[in-house]
N, C-alpha and C positions, 0 to 999 in steps of 0.2 A: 504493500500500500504506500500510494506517497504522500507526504508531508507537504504541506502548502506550506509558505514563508509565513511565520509567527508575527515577529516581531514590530513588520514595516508598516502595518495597517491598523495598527494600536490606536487611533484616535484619542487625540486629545480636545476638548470642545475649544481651539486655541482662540483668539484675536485675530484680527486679518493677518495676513502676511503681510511681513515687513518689506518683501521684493517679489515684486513680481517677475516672471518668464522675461520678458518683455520690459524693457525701460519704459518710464513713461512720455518720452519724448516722443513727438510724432516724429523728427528727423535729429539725427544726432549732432552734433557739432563737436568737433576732437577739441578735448580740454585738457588743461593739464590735470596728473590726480593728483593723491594726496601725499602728504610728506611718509615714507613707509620707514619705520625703525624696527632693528638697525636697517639701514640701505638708503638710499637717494637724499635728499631733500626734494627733491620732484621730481616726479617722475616722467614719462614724457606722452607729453600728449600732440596728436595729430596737427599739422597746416589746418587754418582756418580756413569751414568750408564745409556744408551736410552732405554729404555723400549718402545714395543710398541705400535707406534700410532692406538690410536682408529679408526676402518676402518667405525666408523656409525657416520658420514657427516653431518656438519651443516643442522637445518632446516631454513624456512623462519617464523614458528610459533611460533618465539617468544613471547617475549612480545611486547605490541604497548604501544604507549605513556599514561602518566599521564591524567588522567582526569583536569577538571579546567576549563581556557581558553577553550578548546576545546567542552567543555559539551554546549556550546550556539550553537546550528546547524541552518544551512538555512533551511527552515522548507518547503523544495520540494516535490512535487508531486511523486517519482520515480516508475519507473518500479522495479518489485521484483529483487532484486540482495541481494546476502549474506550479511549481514549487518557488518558481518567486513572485516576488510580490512587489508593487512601484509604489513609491512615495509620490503624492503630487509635490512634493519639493523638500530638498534638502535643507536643514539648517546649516547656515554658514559658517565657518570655520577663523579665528581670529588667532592671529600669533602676533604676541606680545613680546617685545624684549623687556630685560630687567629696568626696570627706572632707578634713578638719582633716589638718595637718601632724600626721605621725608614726602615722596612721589607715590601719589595713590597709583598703583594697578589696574590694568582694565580687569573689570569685576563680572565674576560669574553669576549667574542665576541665583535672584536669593540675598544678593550684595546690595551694598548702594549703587548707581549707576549715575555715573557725570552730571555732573551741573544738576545735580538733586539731594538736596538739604532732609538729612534724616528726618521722618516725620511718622506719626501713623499711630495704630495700637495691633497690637495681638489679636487675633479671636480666638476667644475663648468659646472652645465648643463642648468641655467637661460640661455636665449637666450639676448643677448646684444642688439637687437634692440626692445622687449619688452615695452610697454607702463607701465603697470601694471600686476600683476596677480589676481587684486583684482575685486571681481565679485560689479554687482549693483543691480540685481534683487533679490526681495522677500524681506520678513518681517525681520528688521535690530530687532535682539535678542544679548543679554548677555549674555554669556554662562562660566562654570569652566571647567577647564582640569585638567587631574591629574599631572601636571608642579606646581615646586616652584620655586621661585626665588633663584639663587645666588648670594646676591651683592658679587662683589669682587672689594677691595680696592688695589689689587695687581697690580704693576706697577714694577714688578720685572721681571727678563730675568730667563730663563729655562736654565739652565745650566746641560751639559752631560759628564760624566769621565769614560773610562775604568777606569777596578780595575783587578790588578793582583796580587796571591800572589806567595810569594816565602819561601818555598819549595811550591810545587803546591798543593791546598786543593780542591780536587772534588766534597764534598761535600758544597752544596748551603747551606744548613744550616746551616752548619760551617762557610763559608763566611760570612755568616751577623751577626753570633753572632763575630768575631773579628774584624769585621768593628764596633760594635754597639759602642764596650770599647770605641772607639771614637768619641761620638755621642755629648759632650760637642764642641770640636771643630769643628765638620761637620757643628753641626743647625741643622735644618728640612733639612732631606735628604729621597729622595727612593731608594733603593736599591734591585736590583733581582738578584744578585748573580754574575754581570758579569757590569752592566752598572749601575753608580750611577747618580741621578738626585738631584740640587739641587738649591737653591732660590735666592744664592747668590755668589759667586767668588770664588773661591778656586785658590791656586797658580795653573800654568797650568802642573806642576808635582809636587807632592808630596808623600814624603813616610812617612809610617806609621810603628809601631812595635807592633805586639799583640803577650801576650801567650797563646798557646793551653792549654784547662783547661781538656785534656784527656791524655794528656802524658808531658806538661810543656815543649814544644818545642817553639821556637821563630819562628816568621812569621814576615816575612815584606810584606808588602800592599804596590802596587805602583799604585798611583793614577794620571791619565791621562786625563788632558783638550782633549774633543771630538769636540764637539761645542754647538750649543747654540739656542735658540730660544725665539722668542719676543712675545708681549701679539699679540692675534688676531691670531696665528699662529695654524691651526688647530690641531693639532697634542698638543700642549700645551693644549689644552681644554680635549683631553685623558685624559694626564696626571690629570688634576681634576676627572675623572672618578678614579684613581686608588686613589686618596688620599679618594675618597666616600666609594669606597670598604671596605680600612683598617678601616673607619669610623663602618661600617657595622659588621666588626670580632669583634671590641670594644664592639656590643652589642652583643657579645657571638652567633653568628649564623652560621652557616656552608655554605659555600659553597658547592652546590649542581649542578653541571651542568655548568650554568651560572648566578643563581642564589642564593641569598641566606634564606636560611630555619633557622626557629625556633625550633627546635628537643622537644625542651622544655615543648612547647606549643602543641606537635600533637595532634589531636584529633584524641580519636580509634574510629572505625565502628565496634565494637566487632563482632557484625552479620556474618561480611563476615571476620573476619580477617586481618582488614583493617586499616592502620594508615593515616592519614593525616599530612603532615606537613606545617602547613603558612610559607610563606616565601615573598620578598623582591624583586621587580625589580629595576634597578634605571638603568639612561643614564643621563648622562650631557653633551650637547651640547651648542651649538651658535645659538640662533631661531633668529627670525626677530628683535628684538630689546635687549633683554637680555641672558646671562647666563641663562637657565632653568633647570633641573633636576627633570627628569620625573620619575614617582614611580609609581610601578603598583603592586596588590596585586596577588603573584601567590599563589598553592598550588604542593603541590608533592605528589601521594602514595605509599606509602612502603606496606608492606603483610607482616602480621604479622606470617606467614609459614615459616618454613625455608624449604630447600633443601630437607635435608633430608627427610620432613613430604613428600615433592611430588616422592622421591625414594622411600619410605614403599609405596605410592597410586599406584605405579606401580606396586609394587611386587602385591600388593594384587589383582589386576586386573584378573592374571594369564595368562594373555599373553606375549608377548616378551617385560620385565620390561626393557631392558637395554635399546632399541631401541627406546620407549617413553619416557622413562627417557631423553635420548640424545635429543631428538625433543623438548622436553618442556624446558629444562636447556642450549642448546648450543645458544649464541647470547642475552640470559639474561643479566641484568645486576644487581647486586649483592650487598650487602648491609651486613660490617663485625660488627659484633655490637662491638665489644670488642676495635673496636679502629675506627669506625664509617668511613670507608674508603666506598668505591665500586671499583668495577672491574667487566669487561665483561667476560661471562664463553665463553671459544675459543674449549674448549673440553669436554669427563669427561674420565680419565682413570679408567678403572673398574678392574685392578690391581693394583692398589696401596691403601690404605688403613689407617686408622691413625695410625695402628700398624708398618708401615713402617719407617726405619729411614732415616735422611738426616744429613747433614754436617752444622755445625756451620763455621762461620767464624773464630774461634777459634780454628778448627778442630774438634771439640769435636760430635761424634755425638751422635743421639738423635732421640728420635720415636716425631710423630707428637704428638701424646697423653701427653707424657710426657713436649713437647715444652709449648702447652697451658696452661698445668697443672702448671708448674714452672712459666711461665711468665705471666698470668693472671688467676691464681687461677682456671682454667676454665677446669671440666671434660668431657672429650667426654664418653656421653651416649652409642654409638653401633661402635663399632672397626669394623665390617665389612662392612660400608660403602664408595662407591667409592671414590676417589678424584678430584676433580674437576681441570682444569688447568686454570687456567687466564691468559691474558698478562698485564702484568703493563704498566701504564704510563708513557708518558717518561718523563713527569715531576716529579714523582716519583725516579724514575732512578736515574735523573741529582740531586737530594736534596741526596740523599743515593749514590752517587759516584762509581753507578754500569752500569755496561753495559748491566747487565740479563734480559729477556724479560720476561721470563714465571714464574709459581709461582703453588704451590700446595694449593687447598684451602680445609676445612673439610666445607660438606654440613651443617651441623647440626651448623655450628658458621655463615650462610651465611642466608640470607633472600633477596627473588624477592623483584625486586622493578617494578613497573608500574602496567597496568592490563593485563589478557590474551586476545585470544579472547573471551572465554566460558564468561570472567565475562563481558567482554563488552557488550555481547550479554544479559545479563540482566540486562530486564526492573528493576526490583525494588533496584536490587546492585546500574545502575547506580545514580537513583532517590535519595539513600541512599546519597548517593555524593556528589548529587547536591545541597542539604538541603546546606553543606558547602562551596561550590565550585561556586556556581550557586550565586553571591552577589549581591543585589539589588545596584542600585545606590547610595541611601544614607546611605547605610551599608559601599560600597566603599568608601564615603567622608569619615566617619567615623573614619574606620581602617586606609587611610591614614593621616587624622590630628592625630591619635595617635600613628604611625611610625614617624611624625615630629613631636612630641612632646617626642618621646624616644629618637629620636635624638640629639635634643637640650637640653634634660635636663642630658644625660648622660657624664661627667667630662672629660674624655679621648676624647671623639669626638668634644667637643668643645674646648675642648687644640689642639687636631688635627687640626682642621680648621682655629686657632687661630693660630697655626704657619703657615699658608700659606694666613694669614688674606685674611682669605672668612668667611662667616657667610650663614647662612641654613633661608630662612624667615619661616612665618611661618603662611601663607594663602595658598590656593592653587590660581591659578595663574586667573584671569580674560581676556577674549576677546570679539572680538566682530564676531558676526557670522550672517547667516540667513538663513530663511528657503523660500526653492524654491516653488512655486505656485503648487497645486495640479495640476496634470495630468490628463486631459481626457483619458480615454481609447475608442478606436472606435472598434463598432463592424460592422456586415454589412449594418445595415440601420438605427444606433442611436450610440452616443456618450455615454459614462456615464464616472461620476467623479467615480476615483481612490478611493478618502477618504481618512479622517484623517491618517489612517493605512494604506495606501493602499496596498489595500484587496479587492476585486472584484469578488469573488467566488460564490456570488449568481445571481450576472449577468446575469448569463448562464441561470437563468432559466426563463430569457426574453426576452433574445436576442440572434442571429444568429452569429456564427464565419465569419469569416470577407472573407475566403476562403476555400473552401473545395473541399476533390478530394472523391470522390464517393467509397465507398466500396463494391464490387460487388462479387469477385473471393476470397476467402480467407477460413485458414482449423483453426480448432480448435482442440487441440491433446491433452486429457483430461485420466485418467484413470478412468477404467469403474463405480468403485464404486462413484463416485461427477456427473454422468452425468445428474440426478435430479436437483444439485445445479446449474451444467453448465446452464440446459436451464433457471431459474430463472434468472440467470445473465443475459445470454445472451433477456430478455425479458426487464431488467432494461436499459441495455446496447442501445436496440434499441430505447427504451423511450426517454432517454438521449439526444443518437446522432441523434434523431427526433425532439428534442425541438431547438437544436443550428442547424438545417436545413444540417446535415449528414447524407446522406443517407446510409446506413450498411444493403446489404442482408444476410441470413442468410446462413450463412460458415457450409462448410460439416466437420463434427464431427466424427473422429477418436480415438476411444477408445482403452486404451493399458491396458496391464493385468498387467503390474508394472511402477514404478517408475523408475529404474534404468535409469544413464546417457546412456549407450548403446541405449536402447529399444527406447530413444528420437532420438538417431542417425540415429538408422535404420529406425524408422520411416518418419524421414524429409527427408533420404537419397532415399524413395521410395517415399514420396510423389512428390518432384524436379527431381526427375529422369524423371517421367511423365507426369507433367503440371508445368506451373508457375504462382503460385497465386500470388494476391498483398499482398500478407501479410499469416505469420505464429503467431497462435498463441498459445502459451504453459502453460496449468496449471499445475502448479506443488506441491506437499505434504508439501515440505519446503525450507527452506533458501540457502538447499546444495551451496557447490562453487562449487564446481566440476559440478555437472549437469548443473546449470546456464552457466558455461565457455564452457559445450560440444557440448549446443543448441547454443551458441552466434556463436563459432568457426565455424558451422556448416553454420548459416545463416550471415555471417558475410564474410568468405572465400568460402569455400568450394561450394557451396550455395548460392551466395549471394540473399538476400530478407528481406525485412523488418520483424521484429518479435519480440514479444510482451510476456514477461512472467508475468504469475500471480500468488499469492501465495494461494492454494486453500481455506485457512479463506475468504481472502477476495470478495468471491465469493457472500457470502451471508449478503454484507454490504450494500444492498441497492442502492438506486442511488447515495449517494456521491463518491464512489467509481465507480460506472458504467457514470459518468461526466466525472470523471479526467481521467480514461482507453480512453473514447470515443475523448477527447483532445488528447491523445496520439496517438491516429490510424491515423486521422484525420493527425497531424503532419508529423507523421513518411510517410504518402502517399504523402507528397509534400504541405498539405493544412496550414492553421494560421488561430489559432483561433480569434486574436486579431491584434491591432498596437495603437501607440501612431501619435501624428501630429509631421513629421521631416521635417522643414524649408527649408531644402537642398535638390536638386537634383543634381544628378549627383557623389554621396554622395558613397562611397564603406566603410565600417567600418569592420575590421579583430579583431579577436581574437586568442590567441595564450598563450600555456599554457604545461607545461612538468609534464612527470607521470612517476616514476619509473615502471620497467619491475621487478616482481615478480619471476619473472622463471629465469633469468639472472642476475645475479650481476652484475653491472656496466652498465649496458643498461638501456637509458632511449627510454621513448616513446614521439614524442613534435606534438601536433598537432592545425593544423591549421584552422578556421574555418573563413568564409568570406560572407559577405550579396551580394546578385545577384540584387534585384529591388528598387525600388524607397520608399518603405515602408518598405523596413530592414525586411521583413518576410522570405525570403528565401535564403536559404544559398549553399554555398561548403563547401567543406572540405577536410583533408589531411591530412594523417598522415604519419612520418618518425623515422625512429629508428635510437640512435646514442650510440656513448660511453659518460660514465656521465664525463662529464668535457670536450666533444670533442666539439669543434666549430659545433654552430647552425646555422648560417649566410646562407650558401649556399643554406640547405634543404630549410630554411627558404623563402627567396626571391624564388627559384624555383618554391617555391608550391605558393608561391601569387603570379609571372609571369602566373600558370596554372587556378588559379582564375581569373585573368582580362582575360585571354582567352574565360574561360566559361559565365562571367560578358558581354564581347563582342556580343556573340555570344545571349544573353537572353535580350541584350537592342540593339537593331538594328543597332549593328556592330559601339558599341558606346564603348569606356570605359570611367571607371568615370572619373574625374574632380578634386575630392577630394578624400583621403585614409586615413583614422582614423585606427591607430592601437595601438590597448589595449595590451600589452602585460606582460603576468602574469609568474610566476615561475623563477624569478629575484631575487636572494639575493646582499646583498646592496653590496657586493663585485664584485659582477658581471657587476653592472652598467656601469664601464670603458669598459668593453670588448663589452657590446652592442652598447655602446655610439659609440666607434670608429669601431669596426665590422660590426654588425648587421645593424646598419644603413646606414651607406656606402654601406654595399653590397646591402641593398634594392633599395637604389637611382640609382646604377651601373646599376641593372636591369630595372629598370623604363626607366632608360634614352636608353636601349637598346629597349626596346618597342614602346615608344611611341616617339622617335627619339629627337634629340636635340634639347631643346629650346620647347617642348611639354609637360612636363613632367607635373605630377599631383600635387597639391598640396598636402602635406604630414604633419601628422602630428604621431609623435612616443609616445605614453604614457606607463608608469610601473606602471602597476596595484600591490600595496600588502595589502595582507589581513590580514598579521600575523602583526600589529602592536600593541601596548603595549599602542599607545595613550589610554583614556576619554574622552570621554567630556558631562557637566551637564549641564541642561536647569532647574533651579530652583530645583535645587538637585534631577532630576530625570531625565529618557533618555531625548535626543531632541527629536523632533519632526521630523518623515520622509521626506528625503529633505534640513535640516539641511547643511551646506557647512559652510567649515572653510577656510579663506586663509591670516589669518594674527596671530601674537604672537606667536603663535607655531611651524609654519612653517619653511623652511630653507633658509634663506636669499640669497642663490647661487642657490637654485632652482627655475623650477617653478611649485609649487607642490598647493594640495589643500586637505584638508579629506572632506568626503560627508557621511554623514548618509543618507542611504537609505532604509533602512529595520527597520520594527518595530516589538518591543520581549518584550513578554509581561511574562516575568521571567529574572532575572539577569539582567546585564549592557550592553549595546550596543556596539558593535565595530566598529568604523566606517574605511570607506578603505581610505588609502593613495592615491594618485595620484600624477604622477613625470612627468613633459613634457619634455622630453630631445632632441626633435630635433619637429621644427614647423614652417611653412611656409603653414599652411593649408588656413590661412586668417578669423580666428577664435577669435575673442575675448577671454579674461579669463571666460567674463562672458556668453558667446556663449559656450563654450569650457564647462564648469562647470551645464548649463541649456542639451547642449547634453547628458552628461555623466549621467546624472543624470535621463533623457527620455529611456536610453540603458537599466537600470536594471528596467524597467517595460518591456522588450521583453523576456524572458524568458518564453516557453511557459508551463515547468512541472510545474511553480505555481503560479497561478491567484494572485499574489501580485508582490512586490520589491523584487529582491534579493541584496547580496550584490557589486557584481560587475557589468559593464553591458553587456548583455546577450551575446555579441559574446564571450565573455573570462571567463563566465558561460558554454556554447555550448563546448569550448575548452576542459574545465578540464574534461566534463562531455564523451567526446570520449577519451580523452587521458588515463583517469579512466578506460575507458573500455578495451582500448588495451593490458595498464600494465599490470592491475588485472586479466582479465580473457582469451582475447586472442592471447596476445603474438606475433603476426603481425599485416602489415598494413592492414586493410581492403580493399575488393575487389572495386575496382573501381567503378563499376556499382552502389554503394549506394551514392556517392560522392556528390550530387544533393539534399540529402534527410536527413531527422532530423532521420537516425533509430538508435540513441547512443540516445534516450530520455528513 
């Protein structure tokens, strides 16, 4: 069975995008860009003059993300779907060099960001009449996390100053270096080129005098009391994040994204062309009882190809080189070696050239060739290759004191950075990877005791910390944790334990699914050459779904004389025009996306019927493969092969989860999925299309007022009692807006349904998986079941991590959980024993996965919609698992 890409369609409900495909110039004009450090003062921009616009249009085939983190996958059952998967767009990539003593960093996600004056509050989403959030049940273990402590002796107040100068200096990095001449009188100060922070008093105006050391011109600095902020003050605990940062440039590493990289240290994959770069996570927050400062070991891939090598791969093709060239290069993001910057490519123009000249800011002008040549000894190899357009950054911009957006770049000085899909799609590239990437646990303790011990022992980082007396310990952080009782699983007429791992795949070959809807009417649409291997299968298939008590008669067999996505259309388009089976099923040659997304469209919309693709290898894999298909039929017709014991009646549990739309820029896809009976085996579901960043609230509540309808109408004109909702694809920015949105409007609808004074017990949770936590059970994963809810945790929440899934390569991730609104009548440790029962429901894989299954069920239809069909799905399936 193949894997579909996990990771790439994870939707987050973002804010517009910061960049578009496309610049928003209607013609461009060559400008100079921005000043890049280290490297240029300016960079060079094109003869005045619109030259123009390229008419061959961003693709979606860029590049997808870094391997790393992401190389640990849920190890699912799936139906054949392409195995990669397309971002509508890359986040862009930022490399920073070290700044000047007393010079803010460019700031990651989470930081302060330029010319913005610390301000704001926390939310608090702990519920005030809370007992505890601390669970009772299960084996009490000691566990590490990747947290160190920071004591801090600091009892000093945060103090904030505009800084203006006079005559006016645009560029930031000119600001800080004439604020610095004053660094004996300041102290320990941060400064980011507009707002200075500092440890101690300054009068509440003060003026300064510095010389410009570029033309000896006098500057006054007027320094202006802002205000002020006390210890405990969340927003003051940032500020420790940025003095970590500058701690970080100290050890010569780059900022990369949000992270930082060792360039130094990369390892090549010479094989594929392949660099690696280690790099650094760190967060310092306020956990349950201390200052902590959590460190996570990332990786980055660069490609050791440049531009140019993939412009000669086009030529050479002998097809339309420009038009590939543009689909593989636009939405990239890029990598300058000569002065170790990046930039997103927005275009390529295929008349200009490095033989073309532009204008100095001196006026003088100059061919591109000759620029490189003079400013970094660097000869370009082929003058007739295109040029590339970039947009800078605008923190670039604002350090170089330009307003210019766009930039010429030479392919041959530019190297991809991430993977494509082609390499994604190999097996042995990515295994190549994973060798580095893929880190066992106590390889992790490892490399992070010797990131705090490069910390601590390097001179400038403990002079840094030393002025804002704080100090780096130097264990990683100890708790206390425990691991939840193994889980029964029930089949129809015997119980069986989970297991250590729990892992339950061989069950099947003794036991009965717990429910099942009869297979009777259904077509098999095969090409003629595999109809040998079809009937083997279909002989394993009947074995299978005979042993778990499924009954499967044998499906009339329609043989097609090709492959192509058409020939699938018209055939399911003749077979549903005439009958309506339970089910369609389709073999297919290979991974295509496009056929996958013609059959889905087809039996999804058009069509609607449940339907099952297979990838024609796996035809002849025996019965492991003819088990997990025969779970999936089973499924998808209404039946459960399994359940867990849930304490509760009355009991409704939603899952809910967003997926970028692939064909639409700024259109997400959010869907809803909701349990109907009293053993959580069957569900609804629903899906709604919006704009990324538009309020979810109303589709939201809608479609669970049309679930307790159907809920109603399937338990004897009952609705539930209680409503558990998991909800996933939440970035921590977003939390305020669900907090007071999303949840209101849920309650608003409730109380319209079930009338005043009726209403259900409710309980709101934010599921995230993307966390950067650890945690070590005797230097290696925990143990399945695993629950963490204290030391690490966030004091104003009420949150918990739970290991649920066991990986038997690399480190465990375990998932966050956030209760921001609850009145459900649930314990923490009620609340933490459910959640934890949830990710054994999942039915594509007879084990845990990592979240639980309704908000599993979620990503796994909203996945579908983005990627491959592009609307909401017909109604008529609403009732049924056929997104398995």
């Amino acid at each position: 069975m193949e894997q579909q890409g996990r990771g790439k369609s994870r939707g987050r409900t973002r804010g517009p995008a910061t960049s578009s495909a496309e610049p928003s110039t209607s013609a461009w004009s060559r400008r100079p860009g921005p000043a890049a450090q280290p490297g240029p003062s300016q960079l060079p921009y094109a003869r005045p003059g619109q030259p123009t616009q390229s008419r061959i249009r961003p693709s979606n085939k860029g590049l997808v993300k870094v391997a790393g983190r992401g190389l640990q996958r849920i190890g699912e059952t799936r139906e054949v779907a392409p195995s990669y998967s397309r971002e509508s767009g890359m986040e862009p990539m930022d490399v920073t060099s070290a700044g000047g003593s007393g010079d803010a960093p460019a700031l990651g996600r989470g930081a302060m960001r330029g010319r913005r004056v610390i301000s704001g509050e926390l939310l608090v989403t702990k519920p005030a009449n809370l007992p505890t959030k601390k669970g009772t049940t299960g084996q009490q273990v000691r566990l590490q996390a990747n947290y160190f402590k920071l004591p801090s002796t600091t009892n000093w107040t945060l103090y904030q100053y505009r800084v203006d100068f006079a005559p006016e200096e645009d560029r930031t990095l000119v600001r800080k270096g004439l604020l610095r001449l004053h660094k004996e009188k300041l102290g320990a100060y941060i400064f980011d080129g507009t707002v200075l922070y500092t440890s101690h008093r300054l009068p509440d105006q003060l003026q300064l005098l510095s010389t410009r050391s570029s033309d000896d011109a006098k500057i006054t600095i007027n320094i202006k009391f802002i205000g002020d902020m006390a210890k405990g003050d969340h927003h003051y605990l940032q500020f420790f994040n940025i003095i970590m940062r500058k701690c970080l440039e100290h050890l010569k590493l780059q900022l990369v994204g949000r992270d930082f990289y060792d360039a130094r240290s990369k390892i090549e994959v010479a094989e594929y062309k392949l660099e690696l770069w280690p790099g650094y996570f760190t967060s310092i927050r306020q956990h349950e009882h201390d200052i902590l400062m959590c460190s996570e070991i990332t990786h980055k891939v660069m490609r050791q190809e440049t531009l140019l090598d993939i412009w000669r791969n086009c030529r050479e093709t002998g097809r339309d080189a420009q038009k590939m060239y543009a689909e593989q290069v636009i939405g990239a993001v890029v990598l300058t070696d000569y002065n170790n910057n990046t930039y997103r490519v927005n275009d390529v123009d295929f008349k200009v050239t490095p033989n073309d000249t532009f204008t100095l800011k001196t006026g003088e002008k100059i061919t591109y060739k000759d620029y490189y040549k003079n400013r970094y000894q660097i000869r370009i190899s082929e003058n007739s290759q295109p040029m590339l357009v970039a947009e800078t950054k605008q923190k670039d911009r604002r350090m170089a004191g330009q307003a210019e957006r766009l930039v010429y770049l030479v392919p041959e000085l530019c190297r991809s950075t991430g993977l494509t899909d082609n390499m994604r799609e190999n097996f042995h590239l990515m295994q190549a990877l994973a060798k580095f990437t893929r880190v066992s646990p106590q390889s992790r303790i490892e490399k992070l005791m010797q990131f705090n011990r490069r910390l601590r022992s390097e001179t400038k980082v403990v002079q840094e910390l030393k002025e804002w007396d704080l100090q780096l310990d130097d264990r990683l952080v100890e708790l206390p944790g425990r691991i939840l009782p193994i889980e029964r699983i029930l089949f129809r007429s015997n119980g069986v334990s989970a297991g250590p791992e729990a892992d339950w795949t061989r069950e099947f070959r003794h036991n009965q699914v717990i429910m099942c809807k009869p297979l009777k009417d259904w077509v098999l649409i095969c090409m003629q050459r595999v109809r040998r291997e079809v009937e083997e299968f279909l002989k394993n298939l009947n074995k299978a779904a005979s042993g778990m008590g499924f009954a499967i008669d044998y499906p009339r067999v329609i043989a097609i004389a090709d492959d192509r996505s058409g020939t699938y259309a018209e055939t399911l388009e003749r077979i549903m025009s005439k009958s309506y089976p339970q089910l369609v099923f389709c073999v297919v040659s290979n991974n295509r996306s496009e056929r996958y997304s013609t059959i889905k469209k087809k039996c999804c919309i058009d069509r609607p019927v449940p339907s099952q693709v297979l990838l024609q290898r796996n035809l002849t894999k025996g019965l492991s493969v003819a088990t997990k298909v025969a779970i999936q039929l089973n499924c998808k017709l209404g039946g459960a092969p399994w359940c867990v014991e849930i304490p509760l009646s009355g009991l409704m549990v939603v899952g809910f989860d967003v997926c970028h739309d692939t064909n639409v820029k700024g259109r997400d896809f959010g869907a809803m999925v909701a349990t109907l009976d009293r053993n959580l085996t069957r569900y609804y579901s629903a899906v709604s299309h919006h704009s990324t960043g538009e309020e979810l609230s109303h589709d939201f509540s809608v479609n669970l007022c049309k679930a307790l309808q159907v809920y109603r109408d399937c338990n004897e004109n009952k609705l539930p009692e209680r409503i558990l909702i998991y909800r996933d694809g939440v970035g921590e920015g977003q939390i305020p807006f669900v907090y007071n949105h999303e949840v209101g409007e849920i309650r608003a609808k409730l109380t319209q349904m079930y009338g005043t004074g009726a209403q259900p017990k409710l309980a709101f949770v934010i599921v995230t998986k993307r966390v950067n936590t650890r945690i070590f059970y005797k230097g290696n994963n925990p143990p399945c079941g695993t629950v963490v809810d204290d030391v690490i945790t966030n004091p104003v929440k009420y949150d918990f991590f739970i290991v649920s899934q066991h990986v038997r390569q690399g480190t465990v991730t375990p998932t966050s959980y956030s209760v921001i609104s609850d009145n459900i009548g649930l314990d923490a440790d009620k609340l933490q024993r459910l959640t934890y029962k949830l990710t054994h429901m999942y039915f594509n894989w007879s084990g845990t996965v990592r979240v639980p299954a309704p908000c599993q069920y979620a990503h796994k239809l909203a996945f579908l919609v983005g990627q491959y069909i592009h609307r909401s799905p017909s109604t008529q399936l609403e009732n049924l698992l056929y997104y398995l």
